[in-house]
C-alpha positions as CSV (number, residue, x, y, z in Angstrom):
1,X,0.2,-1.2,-20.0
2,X,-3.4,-2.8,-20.4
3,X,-2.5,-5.1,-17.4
4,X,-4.7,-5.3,-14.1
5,X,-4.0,-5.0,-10.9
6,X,-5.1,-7.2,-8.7
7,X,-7.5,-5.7,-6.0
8,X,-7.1,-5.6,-2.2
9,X,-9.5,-5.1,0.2
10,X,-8.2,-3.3,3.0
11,X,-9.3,-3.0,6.7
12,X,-11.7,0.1,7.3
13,X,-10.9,0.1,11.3
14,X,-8.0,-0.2,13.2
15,X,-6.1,-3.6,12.9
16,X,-5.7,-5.1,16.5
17,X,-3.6,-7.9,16.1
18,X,-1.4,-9.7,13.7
19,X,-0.6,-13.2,13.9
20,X,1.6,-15.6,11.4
21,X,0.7,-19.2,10.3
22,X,3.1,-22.1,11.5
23,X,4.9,-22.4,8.5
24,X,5.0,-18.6,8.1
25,X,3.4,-18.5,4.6
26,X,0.4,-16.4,5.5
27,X,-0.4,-14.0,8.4
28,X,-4.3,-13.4,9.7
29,X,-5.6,-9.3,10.7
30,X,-8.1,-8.7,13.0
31,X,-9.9,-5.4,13.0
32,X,-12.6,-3.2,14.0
33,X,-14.3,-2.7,11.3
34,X,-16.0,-6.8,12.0
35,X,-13.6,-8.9,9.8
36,X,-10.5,-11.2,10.4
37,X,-8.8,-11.7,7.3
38,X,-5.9,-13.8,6.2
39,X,-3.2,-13.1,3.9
40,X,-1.1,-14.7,2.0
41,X,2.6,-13.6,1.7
42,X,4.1,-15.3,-1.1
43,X,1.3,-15.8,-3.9
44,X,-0.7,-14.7,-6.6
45,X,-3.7,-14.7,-4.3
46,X,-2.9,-11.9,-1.7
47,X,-5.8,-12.0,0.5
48,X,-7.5,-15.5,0.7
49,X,-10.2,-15.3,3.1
50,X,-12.6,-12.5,5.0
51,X,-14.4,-13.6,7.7
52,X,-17.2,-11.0,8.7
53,X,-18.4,-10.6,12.2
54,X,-20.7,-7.8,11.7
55,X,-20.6,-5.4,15.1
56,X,-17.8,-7.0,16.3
57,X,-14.8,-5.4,16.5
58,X,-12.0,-8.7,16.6
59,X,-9.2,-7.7,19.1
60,X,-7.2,-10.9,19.1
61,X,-5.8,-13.9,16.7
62,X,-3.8,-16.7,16.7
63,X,-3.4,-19.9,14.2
64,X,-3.8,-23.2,15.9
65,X,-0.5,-25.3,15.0
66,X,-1.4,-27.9,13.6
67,X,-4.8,-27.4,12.3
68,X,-5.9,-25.3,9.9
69,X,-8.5,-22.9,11.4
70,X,-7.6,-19.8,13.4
71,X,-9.0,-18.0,16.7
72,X,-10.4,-14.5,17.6
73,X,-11.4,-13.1,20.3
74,X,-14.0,-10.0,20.3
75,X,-14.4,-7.0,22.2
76,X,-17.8,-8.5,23.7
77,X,-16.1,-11.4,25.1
78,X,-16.4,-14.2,22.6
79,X,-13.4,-16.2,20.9
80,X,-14.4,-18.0,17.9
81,X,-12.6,-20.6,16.0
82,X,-12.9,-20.7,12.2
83,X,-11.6,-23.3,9.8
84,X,-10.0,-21.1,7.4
85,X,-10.2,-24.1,4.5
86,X,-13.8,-24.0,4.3
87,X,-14.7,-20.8,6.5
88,X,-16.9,-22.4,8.5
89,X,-17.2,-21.4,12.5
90,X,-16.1,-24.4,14.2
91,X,-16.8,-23.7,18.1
92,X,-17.7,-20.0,19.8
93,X,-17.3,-19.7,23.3
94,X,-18.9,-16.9,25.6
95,X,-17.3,-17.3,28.8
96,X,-15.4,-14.0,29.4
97,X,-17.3,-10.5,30.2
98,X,-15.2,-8.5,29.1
99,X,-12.4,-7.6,25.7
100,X,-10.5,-10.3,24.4
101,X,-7.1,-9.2,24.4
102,X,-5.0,-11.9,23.5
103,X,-5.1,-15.8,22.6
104,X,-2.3,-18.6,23.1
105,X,-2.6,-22.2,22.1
106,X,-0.8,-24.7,24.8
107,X,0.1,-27.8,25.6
108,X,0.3,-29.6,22.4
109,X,-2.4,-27.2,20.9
110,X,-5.3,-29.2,23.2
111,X,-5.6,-25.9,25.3
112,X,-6.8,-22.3,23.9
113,X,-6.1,-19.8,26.4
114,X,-7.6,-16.1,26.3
């Protein structure tokens, strides 16, 4: 038909968690392969940003609700919050000595728990 397709870049490692935006319009993958990536579902634009982490293999993410910037936490212990608007790292925390597993925002999104 002489029409391209767009290209998608897909996760080369295992995808480890899934999470969905607040207003449901785009949903954020975390992988081993060292990205977290967000999608978005309804749009010309499928994938909208890649953020690279390299050795790190992200096991957990969750949007924040009101902000625009989303969590993961990584298999050696770190969560990091990224503004997903300008891709910048906004805070990285290094408390934990082990995985990652899951994140939660609480109490009128002031709290991140992991």
């Amino acid at each position: 038909s002489g029409q391209l397709a767009p290209l998608l870049r897909a996760h080369t490692d295992f995808i480890c968690a899934v999470a969905s935006d607040p207003h449901n319009r785009e949903l954020a993958t975390a992988s081993c392969d060292g990205t977290v990536r967000v999608w978005e579902l309804d749009g010309a634009a499928p994938q909208l940003v890649e953020f690279e982490v390299p050795g790190g293999c992200a096991r957990s993410v969750a949007y924040h609700p009101a902000d625009y910037s989303l969590a993961c936490g990584f298999d050696d212990g770190t969560v990091r919050v990224f503004d997903i608007g300008s891709t910048s790292l906004l805070a990285e925390h290094r408390q934990h000595r082990g995985r990652v597993l899951a994140l939660a925002h609480a109490h009128g999104a002031r709290r991140l728990f992991s």
